[in-house]
C-alpha positions, 0 to 999 in steps of 0.5 A, spaced: 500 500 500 502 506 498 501 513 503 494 515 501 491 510 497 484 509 499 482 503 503 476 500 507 477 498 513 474 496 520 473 499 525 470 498 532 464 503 529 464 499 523 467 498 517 469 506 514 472 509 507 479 511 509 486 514 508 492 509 509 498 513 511 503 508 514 505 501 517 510 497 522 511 490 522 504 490 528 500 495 525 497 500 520 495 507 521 489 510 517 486 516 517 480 519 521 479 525 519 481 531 523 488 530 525 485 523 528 490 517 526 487 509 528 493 504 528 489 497 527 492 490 525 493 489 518 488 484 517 482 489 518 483 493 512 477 490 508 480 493 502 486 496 498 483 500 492 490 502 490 487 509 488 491 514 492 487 520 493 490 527 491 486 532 495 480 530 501 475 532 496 478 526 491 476 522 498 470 524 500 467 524 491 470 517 492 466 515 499 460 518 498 460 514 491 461 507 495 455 509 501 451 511 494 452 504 491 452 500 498 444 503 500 442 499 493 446 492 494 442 486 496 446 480 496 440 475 497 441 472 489 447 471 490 446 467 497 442 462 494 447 461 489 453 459 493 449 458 500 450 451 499 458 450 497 461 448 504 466 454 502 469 461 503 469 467 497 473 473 496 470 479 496 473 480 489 468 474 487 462 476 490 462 482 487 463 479 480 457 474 482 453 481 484 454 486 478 455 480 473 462 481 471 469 485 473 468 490 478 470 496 480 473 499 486 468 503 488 463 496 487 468 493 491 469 498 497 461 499 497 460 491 498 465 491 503 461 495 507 454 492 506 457 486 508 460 489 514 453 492 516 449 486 514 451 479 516 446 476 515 448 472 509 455 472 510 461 472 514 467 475 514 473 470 516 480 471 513 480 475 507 474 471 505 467 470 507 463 464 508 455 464 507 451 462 513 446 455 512 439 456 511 438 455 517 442 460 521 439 466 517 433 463 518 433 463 526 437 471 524 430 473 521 426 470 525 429 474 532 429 480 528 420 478 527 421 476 534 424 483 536 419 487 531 414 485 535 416 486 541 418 494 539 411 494 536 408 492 542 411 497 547 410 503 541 402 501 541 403 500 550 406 507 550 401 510 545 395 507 549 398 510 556 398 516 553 391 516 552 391 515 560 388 507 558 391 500 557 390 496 551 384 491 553 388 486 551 396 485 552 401 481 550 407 478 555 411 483 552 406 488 554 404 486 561 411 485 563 413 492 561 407 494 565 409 491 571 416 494 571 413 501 570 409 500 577 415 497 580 420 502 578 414 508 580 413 505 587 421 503 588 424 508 583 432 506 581 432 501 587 427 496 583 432 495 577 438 495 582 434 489 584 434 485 579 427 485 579 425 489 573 426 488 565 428 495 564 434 494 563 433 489 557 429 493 553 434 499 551 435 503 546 430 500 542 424 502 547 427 508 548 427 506 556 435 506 557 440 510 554 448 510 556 446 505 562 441 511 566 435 511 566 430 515 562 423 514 565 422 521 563 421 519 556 415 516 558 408 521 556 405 521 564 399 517 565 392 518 568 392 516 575 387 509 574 392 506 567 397 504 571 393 500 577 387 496 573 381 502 575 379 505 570 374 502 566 377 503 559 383 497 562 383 490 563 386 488 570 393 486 571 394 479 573 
């Protein structure tokens, strides 16, 4: 690799279009922007393009381009082409499967980040990727349903606690979710340091944690009777 040459590397915060600058005999340093420098082990970097940019605009023209091309990849086809051969493929090949002949080296940096944010068909090992068998993404996909469901539940919960009433009919999902609510109202922090409570399992996704603190407050204040069962527009809790 050559001072400036574009690479795509991986990072903690996943994959990212980058400056190569120098190496030793451990590590890779890229460019971060701002005067930030990342040294990385060598065997994350996804991809060297062997274009060596002459400006940051020839950067950001090239970046912008691959983030273009990675919003419209699906690799679905060409997954169900390979997903039975018990073997590993080049990001070069794969490329080649997807486009229908040579790629360039945009296509290629885009793939390497697609496939680097969406792992649910493949794997990526040694400079190669492994397609996963049918049945591990078809688990993968039905945990996300699973996990859909329950973000639709608690969506549909807060919109109805809002309302100052609860659904008449509530999912586990939903009654557990409500049940931590009343502990926490009546224990406050306490409750979820006890272990009691299911909070802290619903994070980011709920909008019910973020950061490990506790964010109670995004909840829409209830009328006095939704959350102990007296109104008569809810059902009562068991």
């Amino acid at each position: 690799m050559q001072p400036n040459e574009i690479v795509v590397v991986l990072l903690g915060k996943g994959a990212s279009v980058v400056p190569y600058l120098s190496e030793d005999e451990s590590r890779v340093s890229v460019g971060l922007g701002r005067n930030k420098i990342a040294r990385i082990p060598r065997e994350r970097i996804a991809l060297a393009t062997g274009i060596v940019m002459a400006s940051q605009d020839d950067l950001e023209g090239f970046r912008a381009e691959c983030e273009a091309l990675a919003t419209s990849i699906d690799v679905s086809d060409v997954w169900e082409v390979v997903a039975e051969e018990a073997d590993s493929f080049r990001l070069e090949e794969l490329a080649d499967l997807h486009w229908g002949g040579t790629a360039s080296q945009a296509q290629l940096a885009a793939l390497a980040l697609y496939l680097d944010r969406n792992s649910d068909l493949f794997v990526r090992g040694h400079e190669s990727y492994s397609p996963r068998t049918a049945g591990e993404v078809e688990e993968i996909q039905d945990r996300r349903r699973r996990q859909a469901q329950r973000e639709e539940d608690v969506a549909s919960l807060i919109r109805a606690v809002a309302q100052g009433a609860l659904p008449d009919e509530m999912t586990s999902a939903q009654k557990g979710l409500v049940r931590d609510l009343k502990g926490y109202a009546i224990h406050g922090e306490a409750f979820e340091r006890s272990g009691s409570s299911l909070l802290t399992s619903r994070s980011s996704s709920t909008g019910l944690r973020s950061g490990g603190r506790s964010r109670m407050t995004r909840w829409p204040k209830p009328a006095p009777s939704s959350l102990d069962g007296t109104s008569t527009t809810t059902c009562a809790m068991t």
